[in-house]
C-alpha positions in Angstrom: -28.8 -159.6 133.3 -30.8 -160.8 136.6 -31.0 -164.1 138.1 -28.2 -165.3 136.7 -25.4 -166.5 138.3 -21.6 -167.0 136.7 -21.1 -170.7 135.2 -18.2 -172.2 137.2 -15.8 -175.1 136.1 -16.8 -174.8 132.4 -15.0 -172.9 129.7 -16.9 -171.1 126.7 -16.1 -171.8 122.9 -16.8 -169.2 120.6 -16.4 -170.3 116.6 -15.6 -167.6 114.5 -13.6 -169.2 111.5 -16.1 -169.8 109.1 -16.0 -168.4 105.4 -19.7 -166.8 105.2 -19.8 -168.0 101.7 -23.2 -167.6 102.1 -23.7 -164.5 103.5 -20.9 -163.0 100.9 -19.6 -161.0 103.4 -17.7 -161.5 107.2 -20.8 -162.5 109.5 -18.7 -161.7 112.3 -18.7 -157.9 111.5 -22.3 -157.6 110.5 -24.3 -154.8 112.4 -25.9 -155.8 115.0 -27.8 -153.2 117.8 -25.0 -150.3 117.1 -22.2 -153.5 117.4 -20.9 -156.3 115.7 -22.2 -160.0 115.3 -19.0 -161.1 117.2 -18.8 -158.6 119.4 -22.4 -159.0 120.6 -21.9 -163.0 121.2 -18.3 -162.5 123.3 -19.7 -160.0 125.5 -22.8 -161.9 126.2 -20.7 -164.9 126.9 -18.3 -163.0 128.9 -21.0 -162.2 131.3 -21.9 -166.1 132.2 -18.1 -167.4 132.0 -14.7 -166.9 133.4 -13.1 -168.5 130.3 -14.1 -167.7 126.7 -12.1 -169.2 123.8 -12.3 -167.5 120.6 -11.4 -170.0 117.5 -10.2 -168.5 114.5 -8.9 -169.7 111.7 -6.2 -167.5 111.0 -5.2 -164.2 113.6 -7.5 -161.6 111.3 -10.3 -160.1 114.1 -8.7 -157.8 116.2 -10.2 -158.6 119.8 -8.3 -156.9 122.4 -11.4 -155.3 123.8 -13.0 -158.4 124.0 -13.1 -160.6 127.4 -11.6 -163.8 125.1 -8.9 -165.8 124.5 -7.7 -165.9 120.7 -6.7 -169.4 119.5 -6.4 -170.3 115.8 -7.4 -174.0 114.4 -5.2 -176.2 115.9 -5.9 -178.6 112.9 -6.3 -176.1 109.4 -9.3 -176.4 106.9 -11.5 -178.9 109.3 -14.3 -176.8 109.7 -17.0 -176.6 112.6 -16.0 -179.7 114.3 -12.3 -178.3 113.3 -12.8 -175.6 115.9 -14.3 -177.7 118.9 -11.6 -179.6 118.9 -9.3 -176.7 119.3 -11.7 -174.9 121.8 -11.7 -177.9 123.7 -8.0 -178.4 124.1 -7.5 -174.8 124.9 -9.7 -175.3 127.1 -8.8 -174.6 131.2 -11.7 -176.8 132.4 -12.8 -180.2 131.6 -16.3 -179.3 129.9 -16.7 -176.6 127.6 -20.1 -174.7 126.3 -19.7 -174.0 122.4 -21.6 -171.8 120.3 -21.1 -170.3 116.9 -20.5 -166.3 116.4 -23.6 -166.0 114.4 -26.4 -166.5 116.6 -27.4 -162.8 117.6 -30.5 -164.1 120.0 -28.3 -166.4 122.7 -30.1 -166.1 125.5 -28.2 -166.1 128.8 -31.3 -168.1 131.1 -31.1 -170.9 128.1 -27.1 -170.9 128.1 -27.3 -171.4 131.7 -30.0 -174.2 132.3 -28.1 -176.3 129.4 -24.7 -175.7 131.6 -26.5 -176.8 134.8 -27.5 -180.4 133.1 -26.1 -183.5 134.3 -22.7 -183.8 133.7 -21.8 -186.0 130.3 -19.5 -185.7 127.1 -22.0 -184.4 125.2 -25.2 -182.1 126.3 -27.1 -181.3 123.0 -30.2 -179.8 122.1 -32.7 -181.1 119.5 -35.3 -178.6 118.3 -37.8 -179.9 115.4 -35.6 -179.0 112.7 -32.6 -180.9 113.7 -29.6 -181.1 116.3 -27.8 -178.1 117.6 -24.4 -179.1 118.1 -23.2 -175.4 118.0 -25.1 -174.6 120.7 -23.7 -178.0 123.1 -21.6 -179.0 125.9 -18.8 -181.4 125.2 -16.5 -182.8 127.5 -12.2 -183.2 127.0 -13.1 -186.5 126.1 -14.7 -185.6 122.9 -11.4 -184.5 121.8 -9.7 -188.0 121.0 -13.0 -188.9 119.2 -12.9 -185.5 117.0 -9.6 -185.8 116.3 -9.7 -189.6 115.0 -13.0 -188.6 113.4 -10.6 -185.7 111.3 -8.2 -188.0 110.7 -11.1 -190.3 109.1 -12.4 -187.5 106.8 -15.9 -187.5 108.8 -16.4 -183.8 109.9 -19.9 -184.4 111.1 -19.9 -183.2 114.5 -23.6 -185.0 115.2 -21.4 -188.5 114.9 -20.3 -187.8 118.2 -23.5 -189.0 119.9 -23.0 -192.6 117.9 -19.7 -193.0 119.6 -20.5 -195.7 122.1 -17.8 -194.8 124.2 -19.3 -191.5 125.0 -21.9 -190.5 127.2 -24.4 -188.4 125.2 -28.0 -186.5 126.9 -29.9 -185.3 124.0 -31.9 -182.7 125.5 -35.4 -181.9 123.9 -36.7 -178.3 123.1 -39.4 -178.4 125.8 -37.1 -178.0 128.5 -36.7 -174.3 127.4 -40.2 -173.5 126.3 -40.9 -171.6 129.0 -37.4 -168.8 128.4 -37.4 -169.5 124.5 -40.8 -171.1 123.4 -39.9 -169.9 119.9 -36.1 -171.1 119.9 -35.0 -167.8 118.6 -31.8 -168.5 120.8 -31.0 -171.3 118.2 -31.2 -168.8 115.7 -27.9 -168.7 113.2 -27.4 -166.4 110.7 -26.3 -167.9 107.2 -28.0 -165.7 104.8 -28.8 -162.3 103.8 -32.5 -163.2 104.1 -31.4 -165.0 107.4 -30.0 -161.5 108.6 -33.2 -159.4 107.3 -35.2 -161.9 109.2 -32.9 -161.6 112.4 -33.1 -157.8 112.0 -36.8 -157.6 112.1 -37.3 -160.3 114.6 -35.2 -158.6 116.5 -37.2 -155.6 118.2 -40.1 -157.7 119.2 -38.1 -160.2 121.2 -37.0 -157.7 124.2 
């Protein structure tokens, strides 16, 4: 990478325990560019932060040559949000930058104009097609709201920017028009016909 400098005093969050139901097979070992899906995300992380937290749900990715730190769910069987919460206690710094394992496009100049936003608990885009909150900031303070949300059975991580006692920036898709104008960086892979797409995609994005 050029231009970009290392993103101090926040901590990355990597969420790799999902099922792939989906997908009918482990995402996180899907092909990607001679590598795999996880690899490829954690090493383009690893490049823009000093801390990266990899959330499993059990110990079963072998990750020694990786620049992360392996956590499993601190709170079993509570999905997406589930994860944040444990990335976010793990976390060394007081704001941490999550994104799924899936997403084969990140792009680093993206990743980095997000981090240098305002400080508040929660930094999330919204493209046309929804919220991205596995592509967000959150702050430690999101972590007593997930964990009474869990406790309530809500596992909606967009709830978060309801709770008045959080500050929330909702950050619209122009900002990154001019590094992404096509939000590929968004881009998560659920599918087979997700990962076809991705794979073609792919070569006319560099």
């Amino acid at each position: 990478m050029t231009n970009i400098q290392k993103i101090t005093n926040i901590s990355a969050v990597v969420l790799a325990g999902g099922k792939s139901r989906r997908m009918g097979k482990d995402k996180r070992t899907l092909e990607w560019g001679g590598t795999k899906f996880l690899d490829k995300v954690c090493i383009t992380i690893g490049e823009l932060f000093d801390e990266i937290i990899l959330v499993t749900a059990i110990e079963d990715y072998p990750c020694g040559h990786l620049p992360v730190r392996l956590v499993t769910d601190a709170i079993p069987q509570k999905g997406s949000l589930g994860g944040i919460f444990t990335g976010i206690k793990e976390a060394s710094y007081s704001s941490v930058f999550v994104v799924a394992c899936d997403m084969p496009f990140l792009n680093p100049f993206v990743i980095s104009r997000l981090c240098a936003l305002p400080e508040n608990d929660v930094v999330m885009p919204k493209l046309s097609t929804g919220y991205q909150p596995l592509h967000a900031r959150y702050s430690k303070r999101c972590s007593l709201i997930m964990e009474k949300m869990i406790q309530e059975g809500n596992l909606r991580i967009q709830s978060l920017i309801q709770d008045p006692s959080l500050s929330v920036q909702i950050v619209e898709e122009t900002l990154f028009d001019d590094i992404d104008p096509h939000g590929y960086s968004f881009l998560n892979i659920n599918t087979p016909a997700d990962y076809e797409f991705a794979r073609k995609a792919g070569p006319h994005l560099k």
